[in-house]
C-alpha positions in Angstrom: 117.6 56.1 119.9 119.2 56.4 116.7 116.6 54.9 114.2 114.5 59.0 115.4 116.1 61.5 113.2 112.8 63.4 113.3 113.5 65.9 116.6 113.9 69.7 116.5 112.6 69.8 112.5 109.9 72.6 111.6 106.9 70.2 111.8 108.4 69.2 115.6 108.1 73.1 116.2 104.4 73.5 115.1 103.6 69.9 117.0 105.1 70.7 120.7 104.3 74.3 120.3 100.5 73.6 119.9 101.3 70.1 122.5 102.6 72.3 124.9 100.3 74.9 125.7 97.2 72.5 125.2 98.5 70.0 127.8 99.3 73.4 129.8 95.4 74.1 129.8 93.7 70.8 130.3 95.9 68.6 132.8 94.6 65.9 132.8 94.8 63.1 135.4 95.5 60.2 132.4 97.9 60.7 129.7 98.5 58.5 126.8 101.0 58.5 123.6 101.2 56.2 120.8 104.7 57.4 119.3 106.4 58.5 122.2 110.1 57.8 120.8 112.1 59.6 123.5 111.9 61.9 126.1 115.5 64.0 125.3 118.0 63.6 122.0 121.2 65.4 121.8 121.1 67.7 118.8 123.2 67.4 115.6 122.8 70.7 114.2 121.8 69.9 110.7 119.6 72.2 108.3 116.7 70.8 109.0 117.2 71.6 112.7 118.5 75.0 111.6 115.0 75.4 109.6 113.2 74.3 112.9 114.0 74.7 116.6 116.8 77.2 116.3 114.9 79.4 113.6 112.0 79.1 116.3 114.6 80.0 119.7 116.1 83.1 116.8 113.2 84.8 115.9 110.8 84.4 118.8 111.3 87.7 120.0 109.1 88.8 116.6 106.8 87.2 118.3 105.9 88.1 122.0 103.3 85.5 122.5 105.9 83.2 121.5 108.8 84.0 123.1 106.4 83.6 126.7 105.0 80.1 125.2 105.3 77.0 127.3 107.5 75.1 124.3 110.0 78.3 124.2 110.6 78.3 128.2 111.4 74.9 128.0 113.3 74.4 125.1 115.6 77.2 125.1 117.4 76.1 128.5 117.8 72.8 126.8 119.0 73.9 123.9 121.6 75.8 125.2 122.9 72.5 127.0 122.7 70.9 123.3 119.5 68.8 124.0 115.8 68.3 122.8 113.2 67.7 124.4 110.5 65.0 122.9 107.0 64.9 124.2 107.5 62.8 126.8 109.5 64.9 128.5 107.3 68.1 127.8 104.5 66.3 128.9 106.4 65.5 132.2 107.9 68.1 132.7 104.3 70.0 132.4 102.0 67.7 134.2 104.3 66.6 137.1 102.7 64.5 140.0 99.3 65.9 139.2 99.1 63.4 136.3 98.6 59.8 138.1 99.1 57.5 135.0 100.9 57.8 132.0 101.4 55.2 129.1 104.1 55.6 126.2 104.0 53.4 123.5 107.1 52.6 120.9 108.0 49.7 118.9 111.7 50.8 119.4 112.8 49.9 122.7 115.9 52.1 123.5 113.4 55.1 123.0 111.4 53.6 125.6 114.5 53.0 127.9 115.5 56.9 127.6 111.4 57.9 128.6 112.2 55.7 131.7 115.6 57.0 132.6 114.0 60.8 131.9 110.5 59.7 134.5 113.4 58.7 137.2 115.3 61.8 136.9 111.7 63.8 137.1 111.3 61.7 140.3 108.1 60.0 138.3 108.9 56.5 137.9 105.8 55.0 139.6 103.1 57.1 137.4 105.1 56.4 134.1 104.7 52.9 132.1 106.2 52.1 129.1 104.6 49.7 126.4 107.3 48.0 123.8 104.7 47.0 121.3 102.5 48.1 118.4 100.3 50.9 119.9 97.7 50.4 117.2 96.7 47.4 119.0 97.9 48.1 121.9 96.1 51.8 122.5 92.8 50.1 121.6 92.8 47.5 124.0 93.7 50.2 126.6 91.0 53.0 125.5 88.0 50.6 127.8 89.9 50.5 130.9 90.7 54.8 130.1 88.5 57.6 132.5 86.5 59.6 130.0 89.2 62.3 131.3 91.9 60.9 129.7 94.1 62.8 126.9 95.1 60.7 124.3 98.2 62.0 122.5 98.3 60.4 118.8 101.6 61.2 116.6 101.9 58.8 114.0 102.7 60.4 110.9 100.3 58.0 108.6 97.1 57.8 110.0 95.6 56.2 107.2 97.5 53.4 106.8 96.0 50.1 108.7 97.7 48.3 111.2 98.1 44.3 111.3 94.8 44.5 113.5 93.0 46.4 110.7 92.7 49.6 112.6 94.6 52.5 112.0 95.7 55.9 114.1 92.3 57.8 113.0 90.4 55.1 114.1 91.6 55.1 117.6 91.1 58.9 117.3 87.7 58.1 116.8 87.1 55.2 119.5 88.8 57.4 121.9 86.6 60.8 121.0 83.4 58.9 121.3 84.2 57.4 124.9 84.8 61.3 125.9 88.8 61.5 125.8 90.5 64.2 124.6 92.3 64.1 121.5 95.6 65.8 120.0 96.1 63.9 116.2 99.2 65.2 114.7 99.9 63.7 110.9 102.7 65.0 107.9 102.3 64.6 104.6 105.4 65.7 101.3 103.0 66.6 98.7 99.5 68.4 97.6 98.5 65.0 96.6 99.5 63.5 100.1 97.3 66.5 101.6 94.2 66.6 99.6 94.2 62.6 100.0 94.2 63.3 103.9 92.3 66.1 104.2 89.1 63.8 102.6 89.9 61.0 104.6 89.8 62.7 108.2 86.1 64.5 106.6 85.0 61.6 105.9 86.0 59.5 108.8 84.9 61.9 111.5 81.3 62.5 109.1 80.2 58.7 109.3 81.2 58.5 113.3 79.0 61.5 114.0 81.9 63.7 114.8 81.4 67.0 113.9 82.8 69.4 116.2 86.4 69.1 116.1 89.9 71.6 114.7 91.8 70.8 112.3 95.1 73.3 111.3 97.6 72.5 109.1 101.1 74.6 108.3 102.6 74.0 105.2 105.7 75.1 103.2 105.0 77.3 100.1 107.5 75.4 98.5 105.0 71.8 98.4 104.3 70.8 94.8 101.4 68.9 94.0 102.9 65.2 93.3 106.4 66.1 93.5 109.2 66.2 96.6 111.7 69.6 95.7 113.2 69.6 99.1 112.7 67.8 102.6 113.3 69.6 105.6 111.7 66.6 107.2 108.0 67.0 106.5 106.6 69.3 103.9 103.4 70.0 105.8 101.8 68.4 108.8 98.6 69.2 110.7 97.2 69.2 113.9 93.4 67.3 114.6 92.1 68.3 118.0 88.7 66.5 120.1 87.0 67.2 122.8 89.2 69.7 123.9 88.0 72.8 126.3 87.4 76.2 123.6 90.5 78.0 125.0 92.7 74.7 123.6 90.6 75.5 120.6 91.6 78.9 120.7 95.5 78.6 121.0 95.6 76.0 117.9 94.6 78.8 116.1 96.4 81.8 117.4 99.8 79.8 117.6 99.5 78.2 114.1 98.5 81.6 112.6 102.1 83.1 114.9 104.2 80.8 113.6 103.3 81.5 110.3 104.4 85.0 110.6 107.5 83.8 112.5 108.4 82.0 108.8 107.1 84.9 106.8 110.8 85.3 105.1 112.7 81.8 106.3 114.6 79.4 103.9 115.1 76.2 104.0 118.9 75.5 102.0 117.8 77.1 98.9 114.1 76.8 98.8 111.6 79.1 99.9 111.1 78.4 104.1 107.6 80.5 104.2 104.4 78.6 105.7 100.7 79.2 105.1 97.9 77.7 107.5 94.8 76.4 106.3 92.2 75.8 109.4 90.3 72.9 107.9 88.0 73.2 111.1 87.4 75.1 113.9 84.8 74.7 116.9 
């Protein structure tokens, strides 16, 4: 569990936010996740949690919509016991015994451990398998054997970059899309270059498999420079790409992105300007 530094950082807070109350709405009867790491971390307190989760839990009441959001509910308990919760766990904790099947993938097999010791303490050890392997392969070869009704949660970070079997995270985006799944994508990027790079490369993806109703958000710190890395709170800016999903999921990507920007309007991050703006790329 120690190689995941990544949990309770701003660009956690936009992902489970946006995870939460989408999984909330759909329920579906098949989950999947590529990344899972783990279900619960203890936290450490550092700045980068300071600029993520426990800004989110202190300023939540700015926000009311926030403050009665699925992610908040859940978190905040934890928090107060010194623990995170990762998305296995939100997605457990949120789709109980109504979900027959889940799959979590990780390379890292102490992550996977923890997911199983969290699905035994949620009394959900038959439904929950775990996979210790490369879910670029591993994801595809599943995706066939899948009900259209499946939801396919993919949280990489690169999406672009191509696995040993040639495929890479958008691709099994794309397989799972045009079999009928549902889709959360969630990717990061550290500079304008990084973004603009991205931003083509999901167009153009989606454009030549005949995928053109899909949202796209993505929340990124004012202080980004265009090829250059002034701070790291974790991720400079990350985004959220969303198929097949009902029109209310639709909806609540865009009115909790656009929420959590205000939530950020005046936060810092050490000495750098902490403020987000959100670019919807795509909407349905």
């Amino acid at each position: 569990m120690a190689t995941y530094t990544h949990f309770g950082k701003q660009a956690d807070v936009f992902k489970h936010l946006i995870f939460c109350e989408v999984l909330q709405n759909e329920k579906p009867s098949v989950y999947v996740e590529t990344n899972s790491a783990s279900a619960i971390y203890r936290m450490e307190h550092t700045p980068e949690q300071q600029y993520g989760i426990y800004h989110f839990l202190d300023n939540a009441d700015r926000e009311e919509v926030l403050k009665n959001s699925t992610y908040y509910k859940m978190e905040c308990p934890e928090i107060a016991k010194e623990n995170y919760l990762g998305s296995p766990a939100l997605a457990m904790n949120i789709l109980g015994e109504q979900t027959r099947q889940y799959q979590f993938f990780d390379i890292e097999k102490e992550a996977l451990e923890n997911v199983s010791r969290y699905a035994d303490r949620m009394k959900l050890n038959t439904a929950v398998q775990t996979c210790n392997s490369d879910s670029l392969t591993g994801v595809m070869e599943l995706l066939p054997s899948l009900p259209a009704s499946s939801f396919i949660h993919i949280d990489p970070y690169e999406i672009d970059k191509k696995g040993t079997s040639g495929t890479t995270y958008l691709d099994i985006l794309v397989k799972a899309t045009q079999a009928g799944m549902r889709c959360l994508l969630w990717y990061g990027f550290m500079t304008g270059d990084d973004k603009t790079h991205l931003n083509q490369y999901i167009a153009d993806k989606l454009k030549e498999a005949g995928i053109h109703e899909y949202t796209c958000v993505e929340l990124t710190m004012n202080s980004i420079r265009k090829d250059t890395i002034i701070c790291n709170p974790g991720i400079v800016g990350s985004g959220i790409l969303a198929t097949n999903l009902s029109q209310k999921s639709n909806t609540l990507i865009l009115d909790y992105s656009k929420k959590l920007v205000n939530l950020y309007q005046h936060a810092e991050y050490k000495s750098y300007d902490g403020s987000l703006y959100r670019e919807v790329l795509r909407e349905v």
